[in-house]
N, C-alpha and C positions, 0 to 999 in steps of 0.2 A: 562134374567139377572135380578140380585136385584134391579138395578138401575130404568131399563125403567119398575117393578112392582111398583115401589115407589114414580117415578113419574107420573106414571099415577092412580094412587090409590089416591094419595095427589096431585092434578094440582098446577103447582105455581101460584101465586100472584099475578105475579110482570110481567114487561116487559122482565126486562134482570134478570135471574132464574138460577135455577140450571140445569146442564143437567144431563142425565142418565151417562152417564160416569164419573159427580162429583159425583152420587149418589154412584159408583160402587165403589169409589175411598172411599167415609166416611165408607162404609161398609168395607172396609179392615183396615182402621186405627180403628175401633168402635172395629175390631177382636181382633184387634194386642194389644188394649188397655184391651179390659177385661182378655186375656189372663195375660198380666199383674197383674192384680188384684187378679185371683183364684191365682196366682204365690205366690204375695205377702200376700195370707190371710194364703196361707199354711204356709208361713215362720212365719208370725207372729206368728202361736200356735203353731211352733214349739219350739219358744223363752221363757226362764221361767218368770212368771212373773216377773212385773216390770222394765223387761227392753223394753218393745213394745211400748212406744212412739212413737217413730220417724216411726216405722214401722204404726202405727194405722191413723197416719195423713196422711201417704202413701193410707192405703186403702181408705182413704175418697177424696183424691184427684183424685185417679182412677175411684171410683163409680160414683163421681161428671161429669167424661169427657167419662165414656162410657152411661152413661144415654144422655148427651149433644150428641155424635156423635149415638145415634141411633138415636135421634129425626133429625138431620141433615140430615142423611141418609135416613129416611123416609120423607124426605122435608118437614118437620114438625117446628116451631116453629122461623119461621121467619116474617116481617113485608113489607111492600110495601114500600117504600121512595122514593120520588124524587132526581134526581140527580143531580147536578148543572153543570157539566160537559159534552160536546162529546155525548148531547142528540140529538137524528135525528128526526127533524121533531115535537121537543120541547123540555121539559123533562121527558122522559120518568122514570119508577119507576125501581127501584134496590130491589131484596131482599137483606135485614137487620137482619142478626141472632141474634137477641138477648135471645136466647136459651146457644147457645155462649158467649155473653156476662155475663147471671147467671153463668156458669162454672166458667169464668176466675172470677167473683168476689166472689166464694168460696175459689177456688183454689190459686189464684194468693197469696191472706195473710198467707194461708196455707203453700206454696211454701217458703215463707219468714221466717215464722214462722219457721220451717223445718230446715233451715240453724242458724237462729238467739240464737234458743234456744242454740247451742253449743257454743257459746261465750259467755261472759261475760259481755253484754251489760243490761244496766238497765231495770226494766219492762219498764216506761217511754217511754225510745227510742224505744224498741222492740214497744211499742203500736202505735208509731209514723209514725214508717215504715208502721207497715202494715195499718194504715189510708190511708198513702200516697198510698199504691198499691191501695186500693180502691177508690181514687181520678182518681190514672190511668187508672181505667177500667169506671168509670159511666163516665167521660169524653170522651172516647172514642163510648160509647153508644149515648150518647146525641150528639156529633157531626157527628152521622153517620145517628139520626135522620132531623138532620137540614137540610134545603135545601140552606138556602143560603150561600154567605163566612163569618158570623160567626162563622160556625161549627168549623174553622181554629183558631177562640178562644179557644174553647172545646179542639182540638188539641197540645195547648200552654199551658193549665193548666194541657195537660195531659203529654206530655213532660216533664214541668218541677217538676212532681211529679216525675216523671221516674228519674232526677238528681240527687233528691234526696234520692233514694231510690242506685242509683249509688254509691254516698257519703258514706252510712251507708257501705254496703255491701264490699267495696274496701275500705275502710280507717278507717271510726271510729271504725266498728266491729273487724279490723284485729290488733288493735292497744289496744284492752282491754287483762284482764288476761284471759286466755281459761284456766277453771277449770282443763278440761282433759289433758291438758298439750301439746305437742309436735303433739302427733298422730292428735289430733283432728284440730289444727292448720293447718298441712297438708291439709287435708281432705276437711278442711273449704275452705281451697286460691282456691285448687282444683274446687270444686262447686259454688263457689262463681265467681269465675271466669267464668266457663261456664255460669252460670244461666245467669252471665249480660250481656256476650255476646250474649247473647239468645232474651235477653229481646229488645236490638236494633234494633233487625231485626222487632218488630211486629209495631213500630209507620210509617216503610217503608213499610211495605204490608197495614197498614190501609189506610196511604196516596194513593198510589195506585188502592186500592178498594173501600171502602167505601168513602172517601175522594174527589179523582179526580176521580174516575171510569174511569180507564186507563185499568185496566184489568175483566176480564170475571170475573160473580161469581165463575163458574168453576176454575179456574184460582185459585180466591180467596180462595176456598177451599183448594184446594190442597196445596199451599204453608201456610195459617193454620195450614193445618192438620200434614204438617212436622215436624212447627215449635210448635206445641202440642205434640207430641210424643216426640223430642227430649226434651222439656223443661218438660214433664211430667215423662214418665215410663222409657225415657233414662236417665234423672237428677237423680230421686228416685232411681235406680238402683246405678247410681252412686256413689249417695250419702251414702245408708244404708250399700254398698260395705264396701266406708271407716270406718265405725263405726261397723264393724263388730264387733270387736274382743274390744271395748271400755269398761271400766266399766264405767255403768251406775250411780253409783254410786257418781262417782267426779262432775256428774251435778248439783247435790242437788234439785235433780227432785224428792220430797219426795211427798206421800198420804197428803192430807191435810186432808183427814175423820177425824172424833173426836175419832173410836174406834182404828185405830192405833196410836195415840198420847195417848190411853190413857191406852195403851197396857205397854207402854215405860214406863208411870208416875208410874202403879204399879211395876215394877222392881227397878224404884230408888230409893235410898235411901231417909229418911225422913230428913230434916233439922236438924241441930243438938239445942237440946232444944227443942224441937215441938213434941207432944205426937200424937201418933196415934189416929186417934176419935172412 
């Protein structure tokens, strides 16, 4: 099996580690996830230019979590930590993916960004949000590193970035003009909706894992791995669904290069009074 080549080629670390059947297990979500990927590069060039935005932050979110679950899989890219909880015989160490933790803080602002750009929300807010996702994940790093109950701080600023990110997504974003009008509205409550029910489930498996260490890494993985696939290639699937048939155009998602601005400037007309040089 992949598993017991990977853990025994890569020994863990740690006391309480991964086992061959968590290994077996990332190797099947790492499948399921690049599959997704070649999926979504084909669509992308099948798209004509200009409209592959949403699709392109897709492939960067996919490349991003199948590079994270190979290294997983090959028990690769985790850390030793002590655990404060349900140690026998002291405190024994836990692996600490923080292999994991680089994905989610690619991915997680990306994930937002993804939804955010279809509404009508200021750059401002939009930049705001996704700091905040990035408060929620170095938060949740740093508290998985701590041994003592401070970490349960790290917890609480990671939380209440999570509120806020609640806020944006369920209220202020659904409540601005949506350029594209009706369809994309839809589309939005749709995704929007899942993603943040998505997003509640991970501060209850942190608390659990890394947290109190109530459950196995094993354990640990697997319920990740769920809630990475659904919040990843099943959200983005979702998501590009509803924007299929969208003009891209009503976003005002335009080139900022200087030679398409300056494509436009020689077709328009000169000022009236003002001599050509």
């Amino acid at each position: 099996m992949a598993g017991n080549q990977a853990v025994n080629t890569n020994p863990p670390n740690a006391a309480e580690h991964l086992s061959a059947h968590g290994s077996d297990w990332l190797w099947a979500a790492f499948s399921l996830i690049t599959l997704c990927l070649l999926v979504v590069t084909c669509v992308t060039f099948m798209r004509p230019r200009g409209t592959r935005l949403f699709h392109q932050i897709a492939i960067i979110v996919l490349t991003t979590s199948s590079i994270a679950y190979f290294s997983m899989a090959s028990d690769l890219g985790a850390a030793p930590a002590h655990v404060e909880f349900r140690g026998d015989g002291g405190d024994p160490t836990r692996q600490v993916w923080y292999v994991r933790y680089i994905q989610w803080f690619i991915n997680f602002p990306l994930l937002l960004l993804e939804l955010l750009l279809a509404t009508g929300l200021s750059l401002s807010d939009i930049m705001t949000t996704l700091f905040m996702g990035i408060v929620l994940v170095v938060s949740g790093l740093v508290g998985a590193l701590v041994h003592s109950t401070y970490k349960w701080g790290y917890y609480t600023f990671g939380c209440s970035a999570l509120l806020y990110i609640w806020y944006v997504l369920l209220w202020h974003a659904p409540h601005t003009t949506f350029a594209a009008g009706g369809v994309v509205r839809r589309g939005y409550y749709l995704a929007a909706c899942y993603l943040a029910f998505m997003l509640i489930t991970y501060p209850v498996c942190w608390a659990c894992a890394e947290g109190a260490n109530v459950i196995s890494v094993t354990s640990e993985m697997i319920w990740y791995g769920i809630l990475d696939c659904l919040a990843g290639p099943i959200f983005l699937a979702l998501f590009l669904w509803e924007l299929r048939s969208v003009d891209y155009n009503a976003f005002g998602l335009h080139s900022g290069k200087f030679v398409d601005h300056g494509a436009s400037e020689k077709t328009a007309p000169a000022p009236t009074g003002q001599q050509a040089a």
